[in-house]
PyMOL commands that place a pseudoatom at each C-alpha (Angstrom):
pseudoatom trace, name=CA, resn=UNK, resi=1, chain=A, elem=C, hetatm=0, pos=[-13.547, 5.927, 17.572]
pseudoatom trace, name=CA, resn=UNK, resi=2, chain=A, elem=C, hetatm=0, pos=[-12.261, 8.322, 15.316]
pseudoatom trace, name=CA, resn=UNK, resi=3, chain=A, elem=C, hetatm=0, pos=[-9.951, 11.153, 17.113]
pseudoatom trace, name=CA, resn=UNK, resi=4, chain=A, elem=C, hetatm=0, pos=[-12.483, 14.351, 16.952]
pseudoatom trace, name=CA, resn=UNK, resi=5, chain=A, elem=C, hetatm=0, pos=[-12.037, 17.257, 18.702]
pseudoatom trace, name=CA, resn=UNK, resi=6, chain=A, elem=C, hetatm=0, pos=[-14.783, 17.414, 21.853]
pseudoatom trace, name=CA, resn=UNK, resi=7, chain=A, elem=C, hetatm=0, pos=[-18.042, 17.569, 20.306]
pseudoatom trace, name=CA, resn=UNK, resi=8, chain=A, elem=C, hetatm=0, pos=[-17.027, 17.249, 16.700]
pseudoatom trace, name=CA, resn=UNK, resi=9, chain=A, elem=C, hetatm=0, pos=[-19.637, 14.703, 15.135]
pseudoatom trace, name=CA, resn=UNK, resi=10, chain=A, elem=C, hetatm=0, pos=[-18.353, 11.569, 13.923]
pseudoatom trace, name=CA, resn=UNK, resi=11, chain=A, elem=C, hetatm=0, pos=[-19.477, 9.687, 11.162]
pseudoatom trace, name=CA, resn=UNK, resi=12, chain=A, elem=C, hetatm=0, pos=[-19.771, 6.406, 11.019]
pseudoatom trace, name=CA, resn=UNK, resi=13, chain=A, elem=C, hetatm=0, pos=[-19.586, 4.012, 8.351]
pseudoatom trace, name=CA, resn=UNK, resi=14, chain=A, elem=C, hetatm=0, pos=[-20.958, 0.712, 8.081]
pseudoatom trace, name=CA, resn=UNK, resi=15, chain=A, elem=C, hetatm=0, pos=[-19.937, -0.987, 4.764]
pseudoatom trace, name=CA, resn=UNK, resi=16, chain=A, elem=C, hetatm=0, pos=[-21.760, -3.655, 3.374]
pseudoatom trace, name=CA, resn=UNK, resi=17, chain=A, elem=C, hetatm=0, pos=[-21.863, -6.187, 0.234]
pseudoatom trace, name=CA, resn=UNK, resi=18, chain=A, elem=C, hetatm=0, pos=[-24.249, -8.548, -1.507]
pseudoatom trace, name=CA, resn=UNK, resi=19, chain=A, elem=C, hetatm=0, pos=[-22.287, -11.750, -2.707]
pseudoatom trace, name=CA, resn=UNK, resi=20, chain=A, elem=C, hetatm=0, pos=[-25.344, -14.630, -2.389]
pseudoatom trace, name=CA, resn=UNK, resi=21, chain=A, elem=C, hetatm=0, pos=[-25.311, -13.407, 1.452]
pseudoatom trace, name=CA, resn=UNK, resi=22, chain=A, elem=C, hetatm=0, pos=[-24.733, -9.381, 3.054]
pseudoatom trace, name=CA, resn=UNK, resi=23, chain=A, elem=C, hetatm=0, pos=[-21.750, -9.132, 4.645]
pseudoatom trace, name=CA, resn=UNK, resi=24, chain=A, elem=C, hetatm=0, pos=[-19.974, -6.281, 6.492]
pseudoatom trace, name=CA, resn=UNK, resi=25, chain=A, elem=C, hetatm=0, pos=[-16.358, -4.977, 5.926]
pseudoatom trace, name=CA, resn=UNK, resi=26, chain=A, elem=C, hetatm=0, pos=[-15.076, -2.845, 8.649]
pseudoatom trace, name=CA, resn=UNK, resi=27, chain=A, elem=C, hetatm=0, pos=[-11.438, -2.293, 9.946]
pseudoatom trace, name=CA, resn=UNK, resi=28, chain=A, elem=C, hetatm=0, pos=[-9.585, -5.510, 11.867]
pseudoatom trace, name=CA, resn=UNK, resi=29, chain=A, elem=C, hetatm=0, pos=[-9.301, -3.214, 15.309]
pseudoatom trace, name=CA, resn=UNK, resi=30, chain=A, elem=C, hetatm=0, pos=[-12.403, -1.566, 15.430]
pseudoatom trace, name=CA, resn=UNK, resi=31, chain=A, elem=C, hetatm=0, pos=[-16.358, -2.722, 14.699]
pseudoatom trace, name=CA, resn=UNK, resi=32, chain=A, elem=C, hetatm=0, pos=[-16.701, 0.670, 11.629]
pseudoatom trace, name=CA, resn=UNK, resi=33, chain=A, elem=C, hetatm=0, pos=[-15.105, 2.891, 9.844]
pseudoatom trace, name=CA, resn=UNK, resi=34, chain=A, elem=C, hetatm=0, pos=[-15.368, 6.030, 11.211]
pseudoatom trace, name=CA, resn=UNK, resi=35, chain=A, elem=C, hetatm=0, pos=[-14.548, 10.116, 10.095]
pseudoatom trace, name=CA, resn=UNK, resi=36, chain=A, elem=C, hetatm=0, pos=[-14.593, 13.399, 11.938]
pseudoatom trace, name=CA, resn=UNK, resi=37, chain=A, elem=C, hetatm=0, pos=[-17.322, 15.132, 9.898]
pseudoatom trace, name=CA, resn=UNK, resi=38, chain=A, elem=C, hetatm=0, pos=[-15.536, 17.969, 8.042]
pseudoatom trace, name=CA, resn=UNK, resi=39, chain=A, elem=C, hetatm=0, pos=[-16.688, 21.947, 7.267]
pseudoatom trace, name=CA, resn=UNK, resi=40, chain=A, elem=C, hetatm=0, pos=[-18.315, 21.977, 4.614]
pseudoatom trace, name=CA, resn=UNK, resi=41, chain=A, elem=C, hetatm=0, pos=[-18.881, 18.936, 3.549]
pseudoatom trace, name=CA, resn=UNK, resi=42, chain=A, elem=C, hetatm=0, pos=[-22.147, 17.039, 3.271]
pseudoatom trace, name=CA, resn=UNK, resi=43, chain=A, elem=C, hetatm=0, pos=[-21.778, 13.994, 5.888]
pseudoatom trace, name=CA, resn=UNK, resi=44, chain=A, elem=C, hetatm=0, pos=[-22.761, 11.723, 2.902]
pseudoatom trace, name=CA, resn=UNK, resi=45, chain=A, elem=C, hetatm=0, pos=[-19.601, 13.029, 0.694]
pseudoatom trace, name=CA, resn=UNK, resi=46, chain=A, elem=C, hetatm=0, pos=[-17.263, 12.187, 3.621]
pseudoatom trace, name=CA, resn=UNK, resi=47, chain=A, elem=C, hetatm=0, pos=[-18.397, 9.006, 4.360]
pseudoatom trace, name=CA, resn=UNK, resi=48, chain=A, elem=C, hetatm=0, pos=[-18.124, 8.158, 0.628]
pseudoatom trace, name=CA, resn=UNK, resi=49, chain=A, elem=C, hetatm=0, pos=[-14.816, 9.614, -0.053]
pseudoatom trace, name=CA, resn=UNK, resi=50, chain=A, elem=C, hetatm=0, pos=[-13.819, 7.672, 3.158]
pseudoatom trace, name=CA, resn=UNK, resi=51, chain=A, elem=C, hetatm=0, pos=[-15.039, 4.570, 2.045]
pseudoatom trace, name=CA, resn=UNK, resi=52, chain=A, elem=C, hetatm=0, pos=[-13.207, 4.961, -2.081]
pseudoatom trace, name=CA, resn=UNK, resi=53, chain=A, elem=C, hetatm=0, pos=[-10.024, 5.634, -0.228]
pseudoatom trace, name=CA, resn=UNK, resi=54, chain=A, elem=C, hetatm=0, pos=[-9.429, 2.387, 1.428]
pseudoatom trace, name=CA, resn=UNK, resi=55, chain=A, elem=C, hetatm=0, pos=[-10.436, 0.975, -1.993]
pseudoatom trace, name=CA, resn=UNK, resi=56, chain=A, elem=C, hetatm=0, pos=[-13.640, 0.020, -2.663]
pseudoatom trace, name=CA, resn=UNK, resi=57, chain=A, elem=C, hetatm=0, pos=[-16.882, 1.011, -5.018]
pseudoatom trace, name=CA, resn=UNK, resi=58, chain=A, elem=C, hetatm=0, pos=[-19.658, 2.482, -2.737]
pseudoatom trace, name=CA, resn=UNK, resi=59, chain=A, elem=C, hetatm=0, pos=[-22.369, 2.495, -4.922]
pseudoatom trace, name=CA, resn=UNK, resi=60, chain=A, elem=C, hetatm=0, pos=[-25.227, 3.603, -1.839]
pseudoatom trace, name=CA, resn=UNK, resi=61, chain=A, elem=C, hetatm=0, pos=[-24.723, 5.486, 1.341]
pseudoatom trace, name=CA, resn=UNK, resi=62, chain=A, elem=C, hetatm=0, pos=[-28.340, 5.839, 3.643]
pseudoatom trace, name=CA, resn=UNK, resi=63, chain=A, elem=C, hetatm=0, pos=[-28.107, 7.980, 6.719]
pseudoatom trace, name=CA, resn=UNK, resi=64, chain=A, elem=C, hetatm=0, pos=[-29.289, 5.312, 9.577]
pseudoatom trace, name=CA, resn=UNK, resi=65, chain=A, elem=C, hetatm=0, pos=[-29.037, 5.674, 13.447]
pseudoatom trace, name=CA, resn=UNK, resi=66, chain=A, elem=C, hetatm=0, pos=[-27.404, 8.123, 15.594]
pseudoatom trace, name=CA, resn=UNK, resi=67, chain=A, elem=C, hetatm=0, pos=[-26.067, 7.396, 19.423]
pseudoatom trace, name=CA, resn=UNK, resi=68, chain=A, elem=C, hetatm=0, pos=[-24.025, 9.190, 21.972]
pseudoatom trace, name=CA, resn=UNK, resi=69, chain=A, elem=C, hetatm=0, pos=[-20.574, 8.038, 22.639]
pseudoatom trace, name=CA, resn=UNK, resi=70, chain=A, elem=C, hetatm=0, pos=[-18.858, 9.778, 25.097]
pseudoatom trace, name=CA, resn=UNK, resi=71, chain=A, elem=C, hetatm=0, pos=[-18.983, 13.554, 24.279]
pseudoatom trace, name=CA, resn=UNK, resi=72, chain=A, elem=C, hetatm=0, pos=[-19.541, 12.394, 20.385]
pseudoatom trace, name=CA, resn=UNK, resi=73, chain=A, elem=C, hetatm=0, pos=[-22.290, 12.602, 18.158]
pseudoatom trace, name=CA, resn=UNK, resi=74, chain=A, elem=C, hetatm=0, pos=[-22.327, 9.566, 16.039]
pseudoatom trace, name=CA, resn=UNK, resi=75, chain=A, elem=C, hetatm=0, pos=[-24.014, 9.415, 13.094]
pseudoatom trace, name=CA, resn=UNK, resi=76, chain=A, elem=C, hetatm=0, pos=[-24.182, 5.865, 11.340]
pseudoatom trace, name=CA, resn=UNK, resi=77, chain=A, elem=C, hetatm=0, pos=[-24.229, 5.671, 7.397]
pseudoatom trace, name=CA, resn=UNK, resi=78, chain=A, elem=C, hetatm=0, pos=[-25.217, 1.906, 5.968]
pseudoatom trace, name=CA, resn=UNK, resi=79, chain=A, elem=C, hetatm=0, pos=[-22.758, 2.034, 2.494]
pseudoatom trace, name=CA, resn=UNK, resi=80, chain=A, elem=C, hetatm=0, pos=[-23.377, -0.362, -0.030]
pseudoatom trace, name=CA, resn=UNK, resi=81, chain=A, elem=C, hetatm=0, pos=[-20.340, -1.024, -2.148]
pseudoatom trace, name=CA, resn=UNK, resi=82, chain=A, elem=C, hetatm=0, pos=[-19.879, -3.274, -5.098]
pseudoatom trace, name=CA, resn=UNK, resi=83, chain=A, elem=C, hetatm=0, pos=[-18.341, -7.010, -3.696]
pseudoatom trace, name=CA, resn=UNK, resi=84, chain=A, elem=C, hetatm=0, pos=[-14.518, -6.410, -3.817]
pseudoatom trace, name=CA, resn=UNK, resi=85, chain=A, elem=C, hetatm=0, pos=[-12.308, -8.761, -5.287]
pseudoatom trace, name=CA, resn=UNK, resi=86, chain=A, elem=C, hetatm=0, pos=[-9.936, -9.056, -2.223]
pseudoatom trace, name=CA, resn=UNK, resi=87, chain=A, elem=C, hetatm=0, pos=[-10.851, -7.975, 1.565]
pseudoatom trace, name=CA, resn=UNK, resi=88, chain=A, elem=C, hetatm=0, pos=[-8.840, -4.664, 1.472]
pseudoatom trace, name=CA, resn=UNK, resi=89, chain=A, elem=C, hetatm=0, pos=[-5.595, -4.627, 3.572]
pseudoatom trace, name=CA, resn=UNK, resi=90, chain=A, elem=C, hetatm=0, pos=[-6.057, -4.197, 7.435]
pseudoatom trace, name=CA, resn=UNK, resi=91, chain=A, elem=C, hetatm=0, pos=[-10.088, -5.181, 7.131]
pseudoatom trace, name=CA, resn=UNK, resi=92, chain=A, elem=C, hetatm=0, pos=[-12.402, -7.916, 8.208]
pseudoatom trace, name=CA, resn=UNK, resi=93, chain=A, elem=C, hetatm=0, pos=[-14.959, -9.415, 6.313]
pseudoatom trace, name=CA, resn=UNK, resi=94, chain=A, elem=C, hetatm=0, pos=[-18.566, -10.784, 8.628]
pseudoatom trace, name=CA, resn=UNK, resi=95, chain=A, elem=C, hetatm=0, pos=[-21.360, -12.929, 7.638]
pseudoatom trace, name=CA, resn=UNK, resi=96, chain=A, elem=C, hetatm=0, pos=[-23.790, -10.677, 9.015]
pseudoatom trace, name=CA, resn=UNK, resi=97, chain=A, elem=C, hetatm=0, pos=[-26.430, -12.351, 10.804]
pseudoatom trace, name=CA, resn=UNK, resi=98, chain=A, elem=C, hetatm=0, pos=[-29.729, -11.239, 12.496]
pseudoatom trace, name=CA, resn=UNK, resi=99, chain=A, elem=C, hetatm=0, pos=[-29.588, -9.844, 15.652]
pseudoatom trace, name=CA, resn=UNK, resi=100, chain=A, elem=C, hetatm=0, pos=[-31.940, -8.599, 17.793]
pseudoatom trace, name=CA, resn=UNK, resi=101, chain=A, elem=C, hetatm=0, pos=[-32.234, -4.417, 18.305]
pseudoatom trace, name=CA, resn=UNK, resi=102, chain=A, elem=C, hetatm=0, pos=[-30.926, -2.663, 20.802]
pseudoatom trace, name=CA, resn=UNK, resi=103, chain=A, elem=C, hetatm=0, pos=[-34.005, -1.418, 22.561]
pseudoatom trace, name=CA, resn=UNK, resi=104, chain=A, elem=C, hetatm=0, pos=[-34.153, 1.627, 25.147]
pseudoatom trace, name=CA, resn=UNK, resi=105, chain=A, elem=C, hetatm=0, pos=[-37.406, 3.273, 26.614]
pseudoatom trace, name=CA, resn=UNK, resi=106, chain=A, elem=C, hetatm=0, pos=[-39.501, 6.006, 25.878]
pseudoatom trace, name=CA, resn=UNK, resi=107, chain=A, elem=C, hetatm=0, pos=[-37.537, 8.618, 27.061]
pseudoatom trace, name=CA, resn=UNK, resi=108, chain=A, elem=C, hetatm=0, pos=[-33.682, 7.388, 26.778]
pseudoatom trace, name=CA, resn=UNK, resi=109, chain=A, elem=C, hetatm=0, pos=[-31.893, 5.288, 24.669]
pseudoatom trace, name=CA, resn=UNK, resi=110, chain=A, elem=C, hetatm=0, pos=[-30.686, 1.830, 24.726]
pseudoatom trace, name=CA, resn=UNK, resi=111, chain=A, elem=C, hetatm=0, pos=[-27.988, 1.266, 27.486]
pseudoatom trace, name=CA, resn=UNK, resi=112, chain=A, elem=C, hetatm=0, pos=[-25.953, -0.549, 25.013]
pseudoatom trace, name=CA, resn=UNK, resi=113, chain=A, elem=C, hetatm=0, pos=[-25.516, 0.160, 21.334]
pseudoatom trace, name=CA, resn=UNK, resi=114, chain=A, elem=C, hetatm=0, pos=[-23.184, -2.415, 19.505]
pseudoatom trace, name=CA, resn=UNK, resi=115, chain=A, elem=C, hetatm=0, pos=[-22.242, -2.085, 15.612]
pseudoatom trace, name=CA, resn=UNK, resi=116, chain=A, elem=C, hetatm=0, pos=[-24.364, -5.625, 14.992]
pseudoatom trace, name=CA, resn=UNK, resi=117, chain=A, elem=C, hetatm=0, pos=[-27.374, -3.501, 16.301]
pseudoatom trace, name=CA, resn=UNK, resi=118, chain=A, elem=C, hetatm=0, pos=[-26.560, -0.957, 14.353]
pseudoatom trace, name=CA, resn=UNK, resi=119, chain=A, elem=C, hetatm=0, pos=[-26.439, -3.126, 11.140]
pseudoatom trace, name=CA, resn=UNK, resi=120, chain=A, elem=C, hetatm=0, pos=[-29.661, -4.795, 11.856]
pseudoatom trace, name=CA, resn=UNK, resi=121, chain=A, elem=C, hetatm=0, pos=[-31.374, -1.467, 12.288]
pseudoatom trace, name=CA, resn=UNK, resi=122, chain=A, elem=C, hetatm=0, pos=[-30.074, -0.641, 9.490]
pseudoatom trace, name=CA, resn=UNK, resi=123, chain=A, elem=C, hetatm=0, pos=[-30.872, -3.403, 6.649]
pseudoatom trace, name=CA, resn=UNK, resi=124, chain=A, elem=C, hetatm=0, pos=[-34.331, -3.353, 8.372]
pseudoatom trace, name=CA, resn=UNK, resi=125, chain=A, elem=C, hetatm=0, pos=[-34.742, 0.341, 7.216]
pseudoatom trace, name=CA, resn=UNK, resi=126, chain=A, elem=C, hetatm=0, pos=[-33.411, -0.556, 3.776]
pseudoatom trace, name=CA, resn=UNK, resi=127, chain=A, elem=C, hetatm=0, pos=[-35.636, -3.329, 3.712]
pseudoatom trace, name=CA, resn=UNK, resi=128, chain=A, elem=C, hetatm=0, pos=[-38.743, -0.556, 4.000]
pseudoatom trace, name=CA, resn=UNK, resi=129, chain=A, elem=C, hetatm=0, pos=[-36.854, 1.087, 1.117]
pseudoatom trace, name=CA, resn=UNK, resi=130, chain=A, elem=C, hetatm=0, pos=[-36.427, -1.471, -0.944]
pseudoatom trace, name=CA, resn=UNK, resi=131, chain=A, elem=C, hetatm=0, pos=[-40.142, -2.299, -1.335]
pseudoatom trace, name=CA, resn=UNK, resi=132, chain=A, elem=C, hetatm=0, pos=[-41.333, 1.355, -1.010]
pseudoatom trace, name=CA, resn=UNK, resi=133, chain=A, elem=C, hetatm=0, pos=[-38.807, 3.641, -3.135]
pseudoatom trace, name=CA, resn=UNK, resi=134, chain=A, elem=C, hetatm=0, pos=[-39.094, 2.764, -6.667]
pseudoatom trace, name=CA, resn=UNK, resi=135, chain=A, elem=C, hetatm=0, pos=[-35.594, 4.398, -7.007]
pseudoatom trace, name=CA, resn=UNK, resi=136, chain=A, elem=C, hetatm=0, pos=[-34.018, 2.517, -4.448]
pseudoatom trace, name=CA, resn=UNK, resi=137, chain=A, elem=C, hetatm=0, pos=[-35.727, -0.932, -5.744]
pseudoatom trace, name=CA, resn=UNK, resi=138, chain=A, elem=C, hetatm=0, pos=[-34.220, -0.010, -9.547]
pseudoatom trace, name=CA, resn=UNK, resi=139, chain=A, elem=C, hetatm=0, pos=[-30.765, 0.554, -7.948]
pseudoatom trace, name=CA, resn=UNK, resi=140, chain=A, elem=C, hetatm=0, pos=[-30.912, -2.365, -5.448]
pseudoatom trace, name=CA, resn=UNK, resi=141, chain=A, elem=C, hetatm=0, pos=[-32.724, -5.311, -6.783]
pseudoatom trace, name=CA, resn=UNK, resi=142, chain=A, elem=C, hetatm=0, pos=[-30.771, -7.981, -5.709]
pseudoatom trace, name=CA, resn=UNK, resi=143, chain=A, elem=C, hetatm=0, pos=[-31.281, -6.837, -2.246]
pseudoatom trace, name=CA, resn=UNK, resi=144, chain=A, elem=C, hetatm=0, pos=[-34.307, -7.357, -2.638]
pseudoatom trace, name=CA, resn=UNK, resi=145, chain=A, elem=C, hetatm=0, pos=[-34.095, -11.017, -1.788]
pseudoatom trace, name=CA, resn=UNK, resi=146, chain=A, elem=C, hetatm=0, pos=[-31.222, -10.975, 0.873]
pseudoatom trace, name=CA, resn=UNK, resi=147, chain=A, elem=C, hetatm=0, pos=[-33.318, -8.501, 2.391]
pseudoatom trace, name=CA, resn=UNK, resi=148, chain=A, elem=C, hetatm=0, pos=[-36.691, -10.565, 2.414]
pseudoatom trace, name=CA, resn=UNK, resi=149, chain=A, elem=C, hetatm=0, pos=[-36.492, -11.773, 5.784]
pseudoatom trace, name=CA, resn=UNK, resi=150, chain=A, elem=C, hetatm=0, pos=[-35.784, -8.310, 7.569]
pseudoatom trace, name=CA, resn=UNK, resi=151, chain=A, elem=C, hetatm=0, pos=[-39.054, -6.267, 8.504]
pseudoatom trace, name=CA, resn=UNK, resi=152, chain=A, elem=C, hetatm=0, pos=[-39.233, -2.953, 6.797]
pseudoatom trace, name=CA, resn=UNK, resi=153, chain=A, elem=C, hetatm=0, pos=[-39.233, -0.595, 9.412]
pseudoatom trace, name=CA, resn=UNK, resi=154, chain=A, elem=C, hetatm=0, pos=[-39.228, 3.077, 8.279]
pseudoatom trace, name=CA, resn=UNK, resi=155, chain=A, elem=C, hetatm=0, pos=[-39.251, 4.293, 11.795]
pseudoatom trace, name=CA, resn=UNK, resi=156, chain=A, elem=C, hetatm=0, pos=[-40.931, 3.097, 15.420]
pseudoatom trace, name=CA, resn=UNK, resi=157, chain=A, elem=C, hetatm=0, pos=[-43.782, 5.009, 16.669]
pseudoatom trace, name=CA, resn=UNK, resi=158, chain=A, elem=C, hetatm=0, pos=[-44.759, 5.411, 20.655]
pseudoatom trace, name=CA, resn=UNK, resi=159, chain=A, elem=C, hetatm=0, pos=[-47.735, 3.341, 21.555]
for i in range(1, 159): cmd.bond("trace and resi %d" % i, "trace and resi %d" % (i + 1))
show_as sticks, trace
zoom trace
């Protein structure tokens, strides 16, 4: 977790890849790569300068999930980035496979919100906007295909 004051949102990135399979790249001690959200700053700009920093080519950043941890507001960002040549220094690379979601009730969230859930929720929701946003289809469309399988799921309704 990144070190924000109490109550300081923190934003959460979940970086992802397309090379014949998706796979995540996230820190070796810790599941994401996270950022207290800054002044003045769109959350989007932080998460993508915090992604170029550690050296690699975000090329898509999608607003996702949220979750309470602790006394923090975390707000997850799926960022696509171009594959990198070499896993950057001090980062794992994950096959990322299907999980179920983390599911809560109507009134309170899941107990338990891991970053796999977060993931699958995620790539579901770019799933719905790969086949309904012509922009996102013209910037993503060899998703398209790694993303087949996953149910597009803009958002779940009560009932």
């Amino acid at each position: 977790m990144s070190r924000s004051a109490p109550g300081v949102p923190v934003l959460e990135a979940i970086v992802l890849y397309l090379d014949g399979h998706v796979h995540h790249l996230h820190p070796v001690d810790a599941p994401t790569l996270q950022f207290s959200w800054q002044d003045g700053f769109h959350p989007a700009e932080v998460v993508v300068d915090g992604v170029a920093i550690v050296g690699l080519s975000p090329f898509l950043v999608h607003s996702t999930s949220w979750r309470m941890e602790g006394d923090h507001l975390v707000l997850s960002f799926l960022v696509g980035v171009e594959p990198p040549s070499e896993v950057p220094s001090g980062f794992a690379r994950e096959h990322v496979d299907r999980v179920a979601l983390a599911r809560g009730h109507a009134l309170g969230p899941p107990v338990d919100v891991g970053s796999h859930h977060v993931v699958e929720h995620g790539l579901r929701h770019l799933a719905w906007l790969v086949r309904d946003d012509p922009g996102i289809h013209g910037a993503l469309p060899e998703w398209a295909e790694a993303l087949a399988d996953y149910e597009p799921e803009p958002f779940r309704a009560f009932g």
